[in-house]
ZAROLUM-446315 format. One record per atom (N, C-alpha, C): x, y, z. Coordinates in steps of 0.1 Angstrom, whole numbers, plus 5000, padded with zeros to 4 digits. Example, Ala and Ser with C-alpha at 12.3 -4.5 7.8 and 13.67 -1.06 7.14 Angstrom:
2
513249435078;512349555078;513249675078;512849785071;513749895071;512950005079;
//
This chain:
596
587180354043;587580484038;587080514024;586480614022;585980664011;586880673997;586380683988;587780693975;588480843977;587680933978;587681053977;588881093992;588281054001;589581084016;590581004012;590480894009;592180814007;592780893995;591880943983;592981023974;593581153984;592981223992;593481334000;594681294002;594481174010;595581174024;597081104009;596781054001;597181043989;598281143984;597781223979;597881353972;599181393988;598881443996;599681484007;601081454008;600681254008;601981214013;602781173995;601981183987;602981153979;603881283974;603281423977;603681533978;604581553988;604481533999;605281534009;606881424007;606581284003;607881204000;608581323985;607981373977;608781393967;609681523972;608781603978;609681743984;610881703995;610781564001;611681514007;613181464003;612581443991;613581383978;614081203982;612081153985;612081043991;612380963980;613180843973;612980763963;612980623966;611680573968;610980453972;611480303970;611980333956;612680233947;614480213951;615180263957;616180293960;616380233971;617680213976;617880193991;617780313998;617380304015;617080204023;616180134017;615080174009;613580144011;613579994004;614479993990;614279873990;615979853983;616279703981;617279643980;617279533970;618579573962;618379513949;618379303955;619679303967;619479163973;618179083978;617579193991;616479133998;615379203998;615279313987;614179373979;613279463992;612279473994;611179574003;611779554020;612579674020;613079684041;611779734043;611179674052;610379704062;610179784067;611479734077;611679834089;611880004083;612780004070;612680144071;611480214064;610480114056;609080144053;608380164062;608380124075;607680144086;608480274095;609780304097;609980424099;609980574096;609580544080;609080624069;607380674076;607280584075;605180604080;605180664090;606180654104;605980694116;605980834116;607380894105;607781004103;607081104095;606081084083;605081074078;603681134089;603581044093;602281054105;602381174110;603781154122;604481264127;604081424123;604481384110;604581544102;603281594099;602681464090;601181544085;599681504094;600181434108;599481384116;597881324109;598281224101;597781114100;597780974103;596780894103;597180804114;598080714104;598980604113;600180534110;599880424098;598780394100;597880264093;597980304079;597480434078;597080494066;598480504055;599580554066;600480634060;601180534060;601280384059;601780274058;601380214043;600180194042;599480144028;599880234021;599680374023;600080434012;601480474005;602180444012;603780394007;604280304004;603480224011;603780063999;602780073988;601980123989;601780153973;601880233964;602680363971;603280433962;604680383957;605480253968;606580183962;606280093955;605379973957;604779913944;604779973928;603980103929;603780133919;605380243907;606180243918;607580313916;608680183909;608280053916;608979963916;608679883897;606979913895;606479853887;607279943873;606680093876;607180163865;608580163858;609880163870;610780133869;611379953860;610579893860;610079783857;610279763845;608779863841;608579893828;609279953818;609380063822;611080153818;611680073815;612979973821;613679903816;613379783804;612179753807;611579653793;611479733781;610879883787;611079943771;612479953761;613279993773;614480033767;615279933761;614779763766;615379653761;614779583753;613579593751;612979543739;611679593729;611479733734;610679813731;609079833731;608979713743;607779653750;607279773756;606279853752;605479943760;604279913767;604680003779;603379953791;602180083790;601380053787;599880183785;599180153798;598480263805;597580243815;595980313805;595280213804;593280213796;592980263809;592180393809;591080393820;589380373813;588980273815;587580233809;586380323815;585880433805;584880513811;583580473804;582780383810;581280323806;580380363813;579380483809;578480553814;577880523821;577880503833;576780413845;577680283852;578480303848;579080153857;580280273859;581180163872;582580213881;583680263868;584580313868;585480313860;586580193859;587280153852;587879993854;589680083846;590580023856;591880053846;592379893839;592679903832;593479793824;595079853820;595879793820;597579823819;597579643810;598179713801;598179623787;599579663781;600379563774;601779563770;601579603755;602179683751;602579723731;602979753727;603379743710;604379813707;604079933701;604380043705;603480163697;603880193684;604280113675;604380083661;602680063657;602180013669;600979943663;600080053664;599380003656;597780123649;597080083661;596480203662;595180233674;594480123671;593880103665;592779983660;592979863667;594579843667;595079713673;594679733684;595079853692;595179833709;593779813713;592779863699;591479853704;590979703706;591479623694;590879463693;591079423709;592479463715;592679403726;591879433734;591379563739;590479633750;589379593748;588979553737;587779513732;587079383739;588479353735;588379153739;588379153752;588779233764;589079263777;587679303783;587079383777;585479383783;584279383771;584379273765;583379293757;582579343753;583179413744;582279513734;582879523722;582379613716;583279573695;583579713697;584679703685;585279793682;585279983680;584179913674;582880043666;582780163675;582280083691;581980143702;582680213713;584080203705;585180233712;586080333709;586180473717;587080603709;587980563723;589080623717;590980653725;591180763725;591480823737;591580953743;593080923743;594281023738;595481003743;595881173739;596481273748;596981393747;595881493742;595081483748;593681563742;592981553733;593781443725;593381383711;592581233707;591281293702;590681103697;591580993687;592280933692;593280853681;592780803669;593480823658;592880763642;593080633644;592280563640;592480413639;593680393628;593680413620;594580413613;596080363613;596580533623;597680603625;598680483638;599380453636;600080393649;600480493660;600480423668;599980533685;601680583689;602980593682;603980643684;603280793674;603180833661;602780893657;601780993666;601280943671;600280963679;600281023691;601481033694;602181073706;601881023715;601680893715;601480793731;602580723734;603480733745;604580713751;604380583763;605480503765;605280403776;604980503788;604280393796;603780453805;602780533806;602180583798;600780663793;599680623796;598680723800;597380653804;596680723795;595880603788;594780623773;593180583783;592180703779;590880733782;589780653772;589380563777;588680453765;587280453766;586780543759;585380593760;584280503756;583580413761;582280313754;581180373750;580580393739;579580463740;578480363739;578280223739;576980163742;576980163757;575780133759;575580143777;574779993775;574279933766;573379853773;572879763759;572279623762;572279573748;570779633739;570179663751;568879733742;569179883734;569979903740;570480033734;571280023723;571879903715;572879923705;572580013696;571079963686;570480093677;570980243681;570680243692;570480363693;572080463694;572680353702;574380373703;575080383688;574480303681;575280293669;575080413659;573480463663;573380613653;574580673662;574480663674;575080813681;576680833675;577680683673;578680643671;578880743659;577780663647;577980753635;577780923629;576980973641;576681113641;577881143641;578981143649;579981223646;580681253634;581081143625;581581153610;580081243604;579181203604;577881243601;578181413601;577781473612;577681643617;578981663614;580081613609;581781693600;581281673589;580181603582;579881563569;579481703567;577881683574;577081773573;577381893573;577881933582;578682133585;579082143576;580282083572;580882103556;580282103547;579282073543;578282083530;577282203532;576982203546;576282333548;577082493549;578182453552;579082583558;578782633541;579082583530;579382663519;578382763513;577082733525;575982763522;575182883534;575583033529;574883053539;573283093544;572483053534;571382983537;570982943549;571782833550;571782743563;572582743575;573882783570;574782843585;575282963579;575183043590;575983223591;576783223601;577683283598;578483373612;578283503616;578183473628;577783613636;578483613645;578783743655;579183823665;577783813673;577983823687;577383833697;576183953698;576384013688;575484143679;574584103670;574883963664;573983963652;574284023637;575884053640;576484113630;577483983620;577083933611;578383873602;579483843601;580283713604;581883783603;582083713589;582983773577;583683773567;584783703569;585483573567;586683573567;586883443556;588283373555;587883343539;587883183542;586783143528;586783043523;586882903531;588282903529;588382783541;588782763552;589082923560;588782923579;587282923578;586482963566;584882973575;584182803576;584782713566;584582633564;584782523578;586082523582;586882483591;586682503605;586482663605;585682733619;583982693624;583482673610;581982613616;581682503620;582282423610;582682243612;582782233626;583782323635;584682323648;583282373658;582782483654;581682553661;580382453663;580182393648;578682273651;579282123660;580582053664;580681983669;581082043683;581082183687;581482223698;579482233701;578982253691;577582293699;576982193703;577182083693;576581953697;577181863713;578781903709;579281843725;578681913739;578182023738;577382113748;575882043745;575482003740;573881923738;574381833747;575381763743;575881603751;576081613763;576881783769;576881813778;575481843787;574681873788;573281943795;572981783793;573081693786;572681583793;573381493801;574181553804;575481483813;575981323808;575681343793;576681213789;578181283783;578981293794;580381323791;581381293786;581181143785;582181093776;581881123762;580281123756;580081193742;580581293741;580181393748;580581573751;582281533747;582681483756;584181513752;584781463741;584081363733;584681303719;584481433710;582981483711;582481593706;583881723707;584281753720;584481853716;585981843714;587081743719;588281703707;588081703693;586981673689;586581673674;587081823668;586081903678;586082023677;587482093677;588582063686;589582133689;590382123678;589882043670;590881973660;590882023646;589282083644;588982143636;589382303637;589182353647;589782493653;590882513652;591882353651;593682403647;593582453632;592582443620;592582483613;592382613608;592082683617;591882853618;592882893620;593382993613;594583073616;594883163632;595783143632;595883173650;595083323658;595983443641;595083573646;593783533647;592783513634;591283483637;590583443656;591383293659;591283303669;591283373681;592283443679;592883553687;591683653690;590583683680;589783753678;588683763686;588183593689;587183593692;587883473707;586183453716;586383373724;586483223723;585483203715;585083053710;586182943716;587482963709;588282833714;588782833731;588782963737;588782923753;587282873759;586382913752;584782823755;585182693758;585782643740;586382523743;586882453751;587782513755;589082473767;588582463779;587482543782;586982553791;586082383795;585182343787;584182293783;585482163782;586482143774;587181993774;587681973789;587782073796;588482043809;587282023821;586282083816;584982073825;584581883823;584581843814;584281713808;585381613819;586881633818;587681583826;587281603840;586681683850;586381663859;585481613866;584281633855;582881503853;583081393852;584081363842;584881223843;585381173853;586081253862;587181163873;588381143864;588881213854;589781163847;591081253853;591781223865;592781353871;593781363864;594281183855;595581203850;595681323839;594481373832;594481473823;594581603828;595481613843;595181773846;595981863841;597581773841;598481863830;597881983822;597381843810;596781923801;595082013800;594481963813;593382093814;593882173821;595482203829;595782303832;596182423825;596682333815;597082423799;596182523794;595082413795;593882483786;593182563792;592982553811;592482673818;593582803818;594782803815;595582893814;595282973801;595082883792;594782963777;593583033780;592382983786;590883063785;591283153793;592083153805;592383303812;592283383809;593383383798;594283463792;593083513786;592583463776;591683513769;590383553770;590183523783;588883613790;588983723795;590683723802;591183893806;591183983792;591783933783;591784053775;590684053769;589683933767;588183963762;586984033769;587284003784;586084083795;586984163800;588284183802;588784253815;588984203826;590084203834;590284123849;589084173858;588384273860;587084283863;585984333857;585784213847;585084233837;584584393836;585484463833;585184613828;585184623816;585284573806;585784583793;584184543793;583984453796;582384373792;581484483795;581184483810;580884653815;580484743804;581384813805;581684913788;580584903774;580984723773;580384753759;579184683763;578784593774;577084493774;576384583784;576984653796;575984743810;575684633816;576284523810;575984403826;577284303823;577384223836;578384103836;577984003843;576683943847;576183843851;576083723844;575983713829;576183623827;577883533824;577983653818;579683593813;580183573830;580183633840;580883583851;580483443855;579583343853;579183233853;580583203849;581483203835;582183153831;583483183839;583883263846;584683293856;584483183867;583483193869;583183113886;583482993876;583182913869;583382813867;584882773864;585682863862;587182913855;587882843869;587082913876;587782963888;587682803898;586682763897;586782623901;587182543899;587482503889;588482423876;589882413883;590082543886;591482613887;591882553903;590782553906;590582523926;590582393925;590082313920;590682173920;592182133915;592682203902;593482193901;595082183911;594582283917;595582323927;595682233936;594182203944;593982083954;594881953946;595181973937;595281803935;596881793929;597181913933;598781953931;599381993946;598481943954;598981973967;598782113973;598382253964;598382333975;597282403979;597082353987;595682353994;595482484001;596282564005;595882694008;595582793995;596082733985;595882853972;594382773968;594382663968;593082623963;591582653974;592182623990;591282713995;590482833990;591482913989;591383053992;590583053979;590883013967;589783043956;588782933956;588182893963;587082743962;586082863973;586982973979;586083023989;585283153981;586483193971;586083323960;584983243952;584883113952;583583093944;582383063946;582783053961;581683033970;580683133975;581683263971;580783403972;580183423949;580383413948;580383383933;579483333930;579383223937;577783173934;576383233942;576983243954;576083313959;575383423951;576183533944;575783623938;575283603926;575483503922;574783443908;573783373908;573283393921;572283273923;570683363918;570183233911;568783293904;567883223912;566783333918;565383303924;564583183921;564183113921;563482993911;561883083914;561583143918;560283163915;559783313905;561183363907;561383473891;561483443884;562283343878;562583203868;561183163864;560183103874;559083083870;558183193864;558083273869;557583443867;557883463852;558683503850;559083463835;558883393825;559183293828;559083143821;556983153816;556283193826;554683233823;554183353815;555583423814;555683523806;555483453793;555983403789;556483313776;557883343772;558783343779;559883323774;560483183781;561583123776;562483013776;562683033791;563382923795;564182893807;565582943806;566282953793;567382993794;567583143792;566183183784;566483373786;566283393800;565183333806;565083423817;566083373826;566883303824;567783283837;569183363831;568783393821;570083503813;569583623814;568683633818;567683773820;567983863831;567883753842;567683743857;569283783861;570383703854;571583743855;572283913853;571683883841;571984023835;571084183846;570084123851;569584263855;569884193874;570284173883;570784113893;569384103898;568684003891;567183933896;566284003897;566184133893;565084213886;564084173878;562784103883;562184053871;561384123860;561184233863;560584323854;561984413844;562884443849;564184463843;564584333834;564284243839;564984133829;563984083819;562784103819;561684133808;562184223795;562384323798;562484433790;564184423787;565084313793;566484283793;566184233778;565484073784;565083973772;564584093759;563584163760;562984193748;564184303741;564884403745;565584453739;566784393732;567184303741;568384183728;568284113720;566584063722;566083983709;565584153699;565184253699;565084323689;566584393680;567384393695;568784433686;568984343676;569484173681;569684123675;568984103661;567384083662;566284123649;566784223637;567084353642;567384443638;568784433631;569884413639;570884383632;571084253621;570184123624;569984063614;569184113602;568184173603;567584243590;568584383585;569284423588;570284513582;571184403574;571984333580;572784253575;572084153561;570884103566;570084073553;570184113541;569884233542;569684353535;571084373526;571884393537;573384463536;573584303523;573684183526;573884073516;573084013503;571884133506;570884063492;571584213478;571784313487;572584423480;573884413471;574684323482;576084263474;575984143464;574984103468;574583983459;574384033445;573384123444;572684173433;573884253426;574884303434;575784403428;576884293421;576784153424;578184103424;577584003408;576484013410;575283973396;575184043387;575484203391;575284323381;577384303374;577984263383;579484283376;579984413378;581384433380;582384523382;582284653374;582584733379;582584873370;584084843358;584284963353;585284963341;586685003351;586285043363;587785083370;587984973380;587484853379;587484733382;587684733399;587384843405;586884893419;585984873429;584984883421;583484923424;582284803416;581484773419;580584653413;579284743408;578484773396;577884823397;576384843406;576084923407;575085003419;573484993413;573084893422;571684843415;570984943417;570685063427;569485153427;569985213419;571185253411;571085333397;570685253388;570785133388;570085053375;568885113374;567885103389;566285123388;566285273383;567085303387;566885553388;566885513370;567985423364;567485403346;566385403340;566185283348;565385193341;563785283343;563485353358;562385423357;562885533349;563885583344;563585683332;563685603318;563385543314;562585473305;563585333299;564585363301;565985283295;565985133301;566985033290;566584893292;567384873302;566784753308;568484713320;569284693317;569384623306;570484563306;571584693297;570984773293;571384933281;572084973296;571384943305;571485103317;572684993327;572784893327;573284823333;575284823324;574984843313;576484823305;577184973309;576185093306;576485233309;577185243319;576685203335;577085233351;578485173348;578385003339;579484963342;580985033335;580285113320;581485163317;581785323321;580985373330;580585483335;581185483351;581785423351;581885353371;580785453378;579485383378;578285443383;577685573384;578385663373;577985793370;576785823365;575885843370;574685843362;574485933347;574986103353;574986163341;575886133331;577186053333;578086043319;577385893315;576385783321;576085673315;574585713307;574185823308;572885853302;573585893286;574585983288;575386023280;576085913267;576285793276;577085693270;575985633266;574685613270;573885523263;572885583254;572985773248;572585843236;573585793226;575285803230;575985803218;576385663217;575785523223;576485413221;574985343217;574685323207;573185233207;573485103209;572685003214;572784833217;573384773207;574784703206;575484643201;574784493195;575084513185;574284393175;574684233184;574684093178;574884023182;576383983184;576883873195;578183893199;579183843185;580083863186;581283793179;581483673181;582183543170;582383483175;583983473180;584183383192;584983363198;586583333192;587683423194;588583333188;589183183195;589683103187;590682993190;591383013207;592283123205;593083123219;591983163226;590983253226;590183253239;589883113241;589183063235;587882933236;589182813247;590382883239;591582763246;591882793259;591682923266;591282993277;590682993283;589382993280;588382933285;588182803296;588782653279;588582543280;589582493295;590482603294;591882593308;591382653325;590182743325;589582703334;588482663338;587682603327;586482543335;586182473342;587582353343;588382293356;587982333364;588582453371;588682513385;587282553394;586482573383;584982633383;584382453389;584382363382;584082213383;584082193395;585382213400;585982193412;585282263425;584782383420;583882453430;583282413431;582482293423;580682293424;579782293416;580482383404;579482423393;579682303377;578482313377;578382223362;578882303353;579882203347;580982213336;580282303327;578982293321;578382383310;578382523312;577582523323;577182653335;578482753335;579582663339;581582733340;581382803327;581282723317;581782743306;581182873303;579782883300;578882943296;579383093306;579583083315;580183243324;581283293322;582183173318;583483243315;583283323303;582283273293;582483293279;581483443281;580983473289;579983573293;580983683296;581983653308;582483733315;583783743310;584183693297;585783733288;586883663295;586283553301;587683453307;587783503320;587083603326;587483623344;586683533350;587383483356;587183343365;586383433375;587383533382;586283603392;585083663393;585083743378;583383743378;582183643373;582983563368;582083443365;581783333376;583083323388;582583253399;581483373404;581483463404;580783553415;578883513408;578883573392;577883533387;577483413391;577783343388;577383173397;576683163409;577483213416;577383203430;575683303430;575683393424;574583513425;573283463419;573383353408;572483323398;572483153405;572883103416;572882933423;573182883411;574482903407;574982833393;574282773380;573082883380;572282873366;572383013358;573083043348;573383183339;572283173330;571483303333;569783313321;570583403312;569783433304;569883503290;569783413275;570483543269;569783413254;571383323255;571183183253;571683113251;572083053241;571883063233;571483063214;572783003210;573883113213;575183163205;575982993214;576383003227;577282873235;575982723232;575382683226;574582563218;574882503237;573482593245;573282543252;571582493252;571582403250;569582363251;568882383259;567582443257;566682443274;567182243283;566782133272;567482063281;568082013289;569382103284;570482113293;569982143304;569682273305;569282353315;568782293327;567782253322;566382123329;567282013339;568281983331;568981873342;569781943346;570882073346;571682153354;570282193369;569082243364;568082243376;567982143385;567682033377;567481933390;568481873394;569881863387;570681883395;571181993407;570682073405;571082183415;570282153427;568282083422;567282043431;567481943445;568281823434;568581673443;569981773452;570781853447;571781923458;570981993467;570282053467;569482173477;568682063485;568281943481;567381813488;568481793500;569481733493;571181653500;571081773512;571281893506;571682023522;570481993531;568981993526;568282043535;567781923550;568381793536;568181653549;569681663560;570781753551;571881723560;571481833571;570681943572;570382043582;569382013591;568681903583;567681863596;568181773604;569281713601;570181613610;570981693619;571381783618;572181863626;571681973634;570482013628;569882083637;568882033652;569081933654;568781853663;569281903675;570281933679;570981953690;571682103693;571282183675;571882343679;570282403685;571382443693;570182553705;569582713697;568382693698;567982853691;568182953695;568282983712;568483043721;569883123717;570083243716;571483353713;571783323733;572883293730;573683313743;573483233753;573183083745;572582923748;573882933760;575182923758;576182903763;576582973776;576283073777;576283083793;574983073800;574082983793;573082993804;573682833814;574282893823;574682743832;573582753848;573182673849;572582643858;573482673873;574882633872;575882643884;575282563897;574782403890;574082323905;574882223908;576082173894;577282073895;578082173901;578282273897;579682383906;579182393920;578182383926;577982393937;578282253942;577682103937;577882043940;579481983945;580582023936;581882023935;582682083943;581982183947;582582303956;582382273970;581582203974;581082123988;581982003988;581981953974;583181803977;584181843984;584981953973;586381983976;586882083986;585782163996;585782214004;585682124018;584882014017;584881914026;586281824031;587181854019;587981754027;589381894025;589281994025;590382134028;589782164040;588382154045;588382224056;588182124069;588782014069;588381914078;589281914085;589081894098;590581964108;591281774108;
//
């Protein structure tokens, strides 16, 4: 008998004993004096058979092993409660070999690291190689696995990432990439240079400081676990994207709320568990296909009308439906109700049909010079039109062009304004094309630049103000309490990033506002020009605040070429799915619902 029919017949009868309110462990079935009755184990199977007309044989083993395993738990339970001896069930997932369970005794006082030396020593491999999957969560070595929320009786997902001894090198970069790409995102997030946020438009999103920090970090290891994914090493994919999930609890809930990203997620961690064979985690990928629902109804519409509305197509985003929807169809099958799981395994069976892409328009395309994943995003979007999905492709790569050169634009403007400094109604930043409207009437910038700002960007009252206010001689010196002002936040400036001189030198520029002197910074890559004379700053200084700034701009550009390895160039990389494993899956689980 195959694995896959004996879990059927499985799934039924263990379904069927519980709604009976059969308890295996108990008498008749068994007896605390002469332990396993038989005879009523064997009356049980007849009655079994009977009902769900399977043969007797079957429905025999499988109740003595669902009592074995009632008898063991029970077992266990009591050890805990008497000496606090916990029983864990390891399922060993090693990429290319069978899956192996191990059930190992501990005390969950103990640090993850411990349970690892043991698993370790059980199938030889080191530690290094070894992540712990327990409640959707990678366990900190650190942390003891009570903390951790691993309970007796628990089954922990023990992921190996070497496959082979010629492979260690190569396993061992892979191991370290992960600390690596949380390194990296976070040094680049602060930078948008290197990473931006956008809308599905090509439009910017604003939000602060340290959700954007926290949200990218989450976004580059969800992109990387989809790299891991398309090459179907799943157990990476899924370390990858718990990483991710984890990083995502640090965004504030509205934000989330906002966008789709974290049901991608959910989607994508629970897609990984079914690639796996990992069932005991359906609980929790039930959770998680409940959350993407939700958040696809109010993000597309229950028939994608909302998408409709604002894209004139829904071929692609329904990829993520049919795939929702299969998820959901197993689910159910493996909760026993097989007519609800039916009935949707058949909704995706017309689903795919309708999503299905030509392969020889795909090729048509593809000769075009576009990608494999536009044109199969192309093809979707215009329902296999291949001349429609030409002119699909070319119009969303110019929106998006266009919308990114606005937004360019729109940030080299704020930049320069946030460089020019605040007006006098502390509102408004001054307005660089009136600097130029000055300066081409003959006036200095920096004359025409103090005017706007005491003028809040009036042109005629700052022409005015710079007849009756001639260029103020050289500055004052500083009193005692400022300088002591000063000296109280250059700290905080440090702390951002910027060299202590550089802080200094802005504050003393910008009268002790931290805010406009962080902004200056930020506008000027934390080098402030002018005369420097008066704060006994040296061109030397200078010279090494540069190359310090150099060896930093070196540090980002090696940490982007490490990460960019695996982000896809492609806008809308993520729903290009092929839909050839959902077919594949859909024939499994259809095969054993429709077999008389």
């Amino acid at each position: 008998m195959q694995a896959m029919e004996k879990e059927d017949f499985l799934i039924q009868i263990r379904d069927k004993i519980r709604k009976d309110c059969v308890k295996l462990w108990l008498p008749p079935y068994y007896l605390e004096t002469n332990g396993v009755s038989e005879l009523e184990i064997n009356n049980l199977s007849k009655s079994l058979s009977e009902a769900l007309q399977f043969p007797l044989d079957i429905c025999t083993d499988i109740i003595k092993e669902l009592q074995l395993n009632s008898l063991e738990n029970l077992k266990r339970k009591t050890q805990f409660q008497e000496c606090g001896l916990a029983t864990v069930k390891i399922k060993i997932i090693d990429q290319g070999k069978t899956p192996k369970i191990l059930i190992k005794e501990v005390m969950l006082t103990w640090r993850s690291c411990e349970l690892k030396e043991i698993i370790c020593q059980e199938i030889s491999t080191s530690p290094e190689k070894l992540k712990l999957i327990s409640c959707g969560k990678v366990l900190n070595n650190s942390d003891s696995l009570i903390t951790q929320r691993v309970k007796n009786g628990q089954q922990i997902l023990a992921i190996v990432l070497a496959e082979s001894l010629e492979e260690i090198q190569q396993n061992e970069n892979k191991i370290k990439s992960l600390e690596t790409v949380k390194t990296d995102s976070k040094l680049l997030a602060m930078d948008d240079d290197y990473m931006r946020l956008e809308d599905q438009y090509g439009k910017a999103i604003k939000i602060p400081q340290v959700e954007r920090i926290a949200l990218i970090v989450a976004l580059t290891l969800h992109e990387k676990g989809r790299a891991a994914l398309k090459r179907e090493d799943y157990s990476t994919a899924l370390i990858f994207f718990l990483e991710a999930d984890h990083e995502f609890s640090n965004c504030s809930s509205v934000f989330l709320q906002s966008v789709d990203n974290y049901a991608l997620l959910d989607l994508d961690i629970a897609w990984c568990y079914l690639c796996l064979q990992s069932f005991t985690h359906l609980p929790e990928a039930q959770k998680r296909l409940k959350r993407c629902e939700e958040k696809f109804l109010q993000t597309y519409g229950a028939n994608l009308e909302r998408l409709m509305f604002i894209k004139g197509n829904t071929g692609n985003e329904a990829c993520l439906f049919t795939r929702l929807h299969l998820l959901q169809a197993i689910v159910l099958y493996h909760e026993n109700h097989r007519v609800e799981s039916l009935n949707l395994l058949r909704k995706v069976e017309e689903e795919l049909e309708t999503l299905h892409v030509d392969e020889q328009s795909l090729i048509s395309l593809v000769e075009q010079g576009y990608s494999v994943a536009e044109a199969r995003l192309g093809l979707r979007a215009t329902s296999g039109d291949v001349n429609a999905a030409a002119n699909y492709i070319h119009e969303t790569r110019q929106t998006r062009l266009e919308s990114r050169k606005k937004n360019l634009a729109q940030e080299l403007l704020e930049k320069e304004k946030k460089k020019l400094g605040k007006c006098a109604d502390g509102k408004q930043y001054v307005d660089p094309n009136f600097v130029k409207i000055l300066v081409n009437m003959g006036f200095n910038k920096e004359t025409a630049q103090k005017a706007l700002k005491m003028c809040n960007n009036i042109i005629v009252d700052s022409i005015q103000y710079i007849q009756e206010n001639p260029s103020p001689g050289p500055s004052q010196s500083k009193s005692t309490e400022f300088l002591a002002l000063v000296d109280d936040l250059v700290p905080q400036l440090v702390e951002a990033g910027f060299d202590p001189k550089m802080a200094k030198l802005a504050l003393l520029k910008n009268s002790g506002d931290i805010i406009l002197s962080t902004e200056e910074l930020l506008a000027n890559d934390g080098i402030i020009s002018g005369d420097l004379s008066e704060f006994d700053i040296h061109q030397e200084t200078i010279e090494k605040i540069k190359q310090k700034q150099k060896t930093e701009d070196e540090k980002k550009q090696k940490a982007f070429d490490r990460i960019k390895e695996d982000i896809s160039i492609v806008d809308d990389d993520y729903l290009d799915i092929t839909l050839v494993q959902e077919e594949m899956f859909l024939k499994q689980y259809l095969s054993l619902l429709e077999k008389k």
